[in-house]
DSSP file (Angstrom, degrees, kcal/mol; ACC not computed):
  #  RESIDUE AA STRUCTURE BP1 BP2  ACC     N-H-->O    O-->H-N    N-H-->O    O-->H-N    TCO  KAPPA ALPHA  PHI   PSI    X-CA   Y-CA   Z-CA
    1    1 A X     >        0   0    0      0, 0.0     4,-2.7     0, 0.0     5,-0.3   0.000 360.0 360.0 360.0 -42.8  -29.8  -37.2   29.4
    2    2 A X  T  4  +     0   0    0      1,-0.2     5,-0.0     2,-0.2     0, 0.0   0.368 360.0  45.2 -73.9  11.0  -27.4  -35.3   27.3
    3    3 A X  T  > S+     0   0    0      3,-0.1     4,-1.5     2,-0.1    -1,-0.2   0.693 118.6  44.9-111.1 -45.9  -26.1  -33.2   30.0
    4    4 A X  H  > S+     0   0    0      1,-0.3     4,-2.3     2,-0.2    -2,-0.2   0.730 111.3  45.7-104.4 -21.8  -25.8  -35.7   31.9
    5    5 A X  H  X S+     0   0    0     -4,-2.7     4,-4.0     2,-0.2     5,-0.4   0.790 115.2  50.7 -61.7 -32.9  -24.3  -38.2   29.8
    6    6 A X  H >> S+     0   0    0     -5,-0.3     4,-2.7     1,-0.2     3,-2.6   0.960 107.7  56.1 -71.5 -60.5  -21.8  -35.5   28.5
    7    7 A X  H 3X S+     0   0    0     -4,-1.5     4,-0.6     1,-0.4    -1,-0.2   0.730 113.5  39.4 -75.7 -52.8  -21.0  -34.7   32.2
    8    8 A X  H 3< S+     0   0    0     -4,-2.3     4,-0.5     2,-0.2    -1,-0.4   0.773 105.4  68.3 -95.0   3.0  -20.0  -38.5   32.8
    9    9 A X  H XX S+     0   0    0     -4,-4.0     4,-5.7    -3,-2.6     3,-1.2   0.932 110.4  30.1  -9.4 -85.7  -18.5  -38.7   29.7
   10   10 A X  H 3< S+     0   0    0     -4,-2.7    -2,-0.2    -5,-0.4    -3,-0.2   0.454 112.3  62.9 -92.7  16.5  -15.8  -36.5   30.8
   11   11 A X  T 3X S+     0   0    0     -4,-0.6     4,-0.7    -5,-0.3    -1,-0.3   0.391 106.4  47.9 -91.5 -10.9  -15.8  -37.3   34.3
   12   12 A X  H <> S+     0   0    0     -3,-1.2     4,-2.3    -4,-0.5     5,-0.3   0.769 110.2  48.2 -81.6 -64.1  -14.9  -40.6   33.4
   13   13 A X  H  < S+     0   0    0     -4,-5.7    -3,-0.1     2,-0.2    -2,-0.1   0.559 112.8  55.0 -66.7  -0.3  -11.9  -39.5   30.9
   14   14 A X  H  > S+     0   0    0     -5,-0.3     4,-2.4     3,-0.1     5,-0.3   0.893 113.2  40.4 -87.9 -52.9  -10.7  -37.1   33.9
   15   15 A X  H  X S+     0   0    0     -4,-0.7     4,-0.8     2,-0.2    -2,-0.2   0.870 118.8  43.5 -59.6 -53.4  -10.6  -39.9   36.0
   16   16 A X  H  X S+     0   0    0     -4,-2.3     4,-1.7     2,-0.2    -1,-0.2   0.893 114.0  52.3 -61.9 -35.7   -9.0  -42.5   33.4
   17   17 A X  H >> S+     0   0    0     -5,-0.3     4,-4.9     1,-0.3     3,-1.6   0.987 112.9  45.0 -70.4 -68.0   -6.5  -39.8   32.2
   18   18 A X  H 3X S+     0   0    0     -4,-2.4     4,-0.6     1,-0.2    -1,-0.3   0.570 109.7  54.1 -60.8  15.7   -5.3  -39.1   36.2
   19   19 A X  H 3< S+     0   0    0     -4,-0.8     5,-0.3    -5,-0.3    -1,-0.2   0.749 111.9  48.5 -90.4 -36.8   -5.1  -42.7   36.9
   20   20 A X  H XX S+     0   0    0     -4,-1.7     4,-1.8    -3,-1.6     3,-1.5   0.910 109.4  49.5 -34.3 -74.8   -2.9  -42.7   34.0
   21   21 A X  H 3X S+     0   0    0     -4,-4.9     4,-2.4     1,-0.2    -3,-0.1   0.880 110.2  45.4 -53.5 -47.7   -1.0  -40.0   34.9
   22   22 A X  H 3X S+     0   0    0     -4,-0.6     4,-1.0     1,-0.2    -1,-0.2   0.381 113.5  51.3 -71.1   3.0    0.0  -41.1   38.5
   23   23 A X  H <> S+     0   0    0     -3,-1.5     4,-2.0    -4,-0.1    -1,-0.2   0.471 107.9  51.1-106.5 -16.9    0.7  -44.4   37.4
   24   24 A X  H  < S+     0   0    0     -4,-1.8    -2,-0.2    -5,-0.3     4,-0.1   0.993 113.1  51.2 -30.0 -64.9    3.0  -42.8   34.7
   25   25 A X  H >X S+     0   0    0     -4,-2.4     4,-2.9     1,-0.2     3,-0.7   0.852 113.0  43.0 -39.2 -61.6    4.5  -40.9   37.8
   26   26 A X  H 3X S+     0   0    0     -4,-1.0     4,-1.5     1,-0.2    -1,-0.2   0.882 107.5  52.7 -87.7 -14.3    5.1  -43.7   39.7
   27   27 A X  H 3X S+     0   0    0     -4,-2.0     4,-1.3     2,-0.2    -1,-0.2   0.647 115.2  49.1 -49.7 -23.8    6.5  -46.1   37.2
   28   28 A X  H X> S+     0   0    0     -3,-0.7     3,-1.3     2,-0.2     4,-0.6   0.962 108.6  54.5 -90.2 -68.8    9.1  -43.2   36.3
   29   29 A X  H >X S+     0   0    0     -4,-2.9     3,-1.8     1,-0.4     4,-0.8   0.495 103.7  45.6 -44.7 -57.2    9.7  -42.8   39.5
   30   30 A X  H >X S+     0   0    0     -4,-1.5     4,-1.8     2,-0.3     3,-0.6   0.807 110.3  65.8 -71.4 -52.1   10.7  -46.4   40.6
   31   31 A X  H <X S+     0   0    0     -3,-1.3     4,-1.5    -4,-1.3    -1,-0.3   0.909  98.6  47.9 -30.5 -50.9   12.9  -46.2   37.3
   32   32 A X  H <X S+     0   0    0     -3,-1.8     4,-1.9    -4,-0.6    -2,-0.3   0.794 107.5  59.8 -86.3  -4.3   14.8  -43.7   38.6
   33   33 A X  H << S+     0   0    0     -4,-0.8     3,-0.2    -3,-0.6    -2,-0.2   0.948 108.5  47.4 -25.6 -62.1   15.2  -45.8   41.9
   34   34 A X  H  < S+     0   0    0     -4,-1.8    -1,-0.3     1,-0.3    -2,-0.2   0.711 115.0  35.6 -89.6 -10.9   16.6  -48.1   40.3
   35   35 A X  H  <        0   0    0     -4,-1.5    -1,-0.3    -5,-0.2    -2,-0.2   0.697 360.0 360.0-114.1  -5.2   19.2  -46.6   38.0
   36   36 A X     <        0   0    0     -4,-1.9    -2,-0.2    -3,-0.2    -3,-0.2   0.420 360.0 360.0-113.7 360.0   20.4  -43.7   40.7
């Protein structure tokens, strides 16, 4: 259980963190649509 807990642990905060990150991405992006 503790291997397997840890394992989706931090498969879970890889996943939260790039969902994060590509919506970062694409909110900056669409920023700079709009202002250049």
């Amino acid at each position: 259980m503790g291997f397997v807990g840890g394992f989706v642990v931090i498969t879970g905060w890889l996943a939260l963190i790039g969902t994060s990150v590509v919506c970062a991405i694409k909110y900056f992006w669409e920023w700079c649509d709009e202002r250049f």
